[in-house]
N, C-alpha and C positions, 0 to 999 in steps of 0.2 A: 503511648498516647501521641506523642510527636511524631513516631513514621503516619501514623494514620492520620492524622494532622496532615502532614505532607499528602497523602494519597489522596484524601477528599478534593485538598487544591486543586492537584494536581485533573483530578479529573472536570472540577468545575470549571477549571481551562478551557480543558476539552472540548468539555458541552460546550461554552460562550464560541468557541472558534470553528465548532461543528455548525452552531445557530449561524453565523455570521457569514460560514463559507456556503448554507441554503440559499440564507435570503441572495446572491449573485444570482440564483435561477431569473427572476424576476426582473432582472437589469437589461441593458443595450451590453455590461460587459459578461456576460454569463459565459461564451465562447472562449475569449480570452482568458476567463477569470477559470474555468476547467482546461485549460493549457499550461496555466500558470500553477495553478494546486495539483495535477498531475507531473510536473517538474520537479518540485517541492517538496513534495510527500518522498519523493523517492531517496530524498537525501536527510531531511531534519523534520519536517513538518509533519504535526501526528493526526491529521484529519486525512480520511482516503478521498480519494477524486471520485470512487464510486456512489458517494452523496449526490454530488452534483452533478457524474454522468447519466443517474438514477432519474434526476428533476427534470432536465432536460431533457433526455430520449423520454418519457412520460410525456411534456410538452407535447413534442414532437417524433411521434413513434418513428415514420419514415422516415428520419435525419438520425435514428439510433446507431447505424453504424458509422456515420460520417462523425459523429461524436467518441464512441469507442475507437476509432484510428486516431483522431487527437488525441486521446487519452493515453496511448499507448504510444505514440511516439514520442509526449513530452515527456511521459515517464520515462521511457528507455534514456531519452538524452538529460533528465536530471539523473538517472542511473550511475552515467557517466562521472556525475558531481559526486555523487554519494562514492565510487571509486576512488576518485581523486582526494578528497577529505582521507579514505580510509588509510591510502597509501601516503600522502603527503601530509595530511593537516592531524590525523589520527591525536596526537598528544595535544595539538592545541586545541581543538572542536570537539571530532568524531569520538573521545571517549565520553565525554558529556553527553551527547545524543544518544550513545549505549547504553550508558548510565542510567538516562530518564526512563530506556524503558525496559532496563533491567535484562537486559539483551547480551551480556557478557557470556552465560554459561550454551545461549544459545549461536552463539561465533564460532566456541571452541567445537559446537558441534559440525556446525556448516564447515568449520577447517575439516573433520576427520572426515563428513562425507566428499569433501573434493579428494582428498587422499583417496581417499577409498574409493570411487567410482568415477573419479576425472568428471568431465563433461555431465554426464549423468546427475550424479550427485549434486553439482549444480543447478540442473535444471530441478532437481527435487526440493531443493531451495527455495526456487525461481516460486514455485509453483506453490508450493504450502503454504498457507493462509500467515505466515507470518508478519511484523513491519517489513516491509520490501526495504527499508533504508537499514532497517540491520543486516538484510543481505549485502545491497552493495557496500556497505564500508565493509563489511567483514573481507568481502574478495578483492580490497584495495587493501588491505590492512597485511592478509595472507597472499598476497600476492598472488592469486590467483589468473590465470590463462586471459587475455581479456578478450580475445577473439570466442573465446568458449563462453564468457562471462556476460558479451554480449548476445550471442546465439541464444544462450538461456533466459539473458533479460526481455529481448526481443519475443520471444514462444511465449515464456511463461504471461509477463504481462497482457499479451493479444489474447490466449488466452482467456484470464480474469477478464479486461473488460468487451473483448466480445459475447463471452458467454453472459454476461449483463446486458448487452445491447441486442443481445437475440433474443433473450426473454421479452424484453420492456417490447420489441418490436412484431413478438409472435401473440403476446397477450394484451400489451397498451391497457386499455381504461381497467378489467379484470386486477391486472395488476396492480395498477397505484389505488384502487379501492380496498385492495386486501391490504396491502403497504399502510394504506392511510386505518382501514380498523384494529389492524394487529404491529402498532408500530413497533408498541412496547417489547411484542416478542419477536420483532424483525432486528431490533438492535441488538437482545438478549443471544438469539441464533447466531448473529455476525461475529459478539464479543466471546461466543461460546468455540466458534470455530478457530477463531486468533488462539484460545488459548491450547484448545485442539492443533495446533499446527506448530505450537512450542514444543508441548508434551510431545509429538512425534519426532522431533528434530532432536530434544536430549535424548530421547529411546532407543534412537537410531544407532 
């Protein structure tokens, strides 16, 4: 009764910091404020930037990929943080951060596919729907290549959020109508592929 205790919380968090990181759409800081949550996210923060790169390129369909490149670069360079925790802070921080989200048996996988497939296995990482901040601490933690670590945070992330800003920009209003009558099962879909993207990492 107590873990599910915990779990309830933990996700009523969630939601308040997912509601909280929307309403920026609506601000003079919404730019800044998806610079700052794509940095973030990449290291501890458990809301994706793709909320708010979603509201914005919606906004403003033509400005979808000038948003998807901030998105992707502040991620790559909080990437960088999320390394540094792994390999430096790892016992003081970076196991806590794994902890919350239960991302340990999913490290020891990301270690065998770097064994196993160098570079590659990284970017298979990069790329799977998983928390992106269990990747990078994990490849600061295993010491992972960081020239290759970036190569694959670099792809993988452009990636994810252009493949977001090509949709919202090839569909615009279509989209955020369907977004807005099937929310319930656009976040269902998102949390079904997270967990899709564990399952393939321990299978691996």
């Amino acid at each position: 009764m107590e873990r599910v205790n915990r779990s309830v919380a933990k996700k009523n968090i969630v939601r308040r910091m997912y509601d909280w990181v929307l309403s920026w759409a609506d601000t003079p800081y919404a730019v800044p404020g998806l610079i700052l949550l794509a940095f973030a996210e990449s290291s501890f923060f458990p809301v994706p930037p793709d909320v708010l790169l979603i509201a914005l390129a919606l906004a403003i369909p033509k400005k979808s990929f000038h948003y998807a490149f901030y998105a992707s670069i502040a991620s790559v360079v909080g990437g960088v943080l999320g390394y540094i925790i792994g390999h430096w802070g790892y016992q003081w921080i970076g196991q806590d951060i794994v902890n919350f989200y239960n991302g340990q048996i999913v490290m020891d996988k990301i270690k065998i596919l770097y064994d196993q497939y160098g570079f590659w296995g990284i970017l298979t990482a990069a790329i799977t729907p998983i928390p992106y901040k269990i990747f990078t601490i994990a490849s600061g933690v295993f010491e992972f290549n960081f020239v290759s670590f970036m190569f694959a945070s670099i792809l993988g992330r452009s990636i994810r959020f252009f493949a977001v800003a090509g949709l919202i920009w090839k569909f615009g209003p279509p989209i955020k109508g369907f977004i807005d009558k099937y929310f319930n099962w656009v976040a269902l879909l998102f949390i079904l592929l997270i967990i899709a993207g564990f399952y393939l990492i321990t299978k691996i």
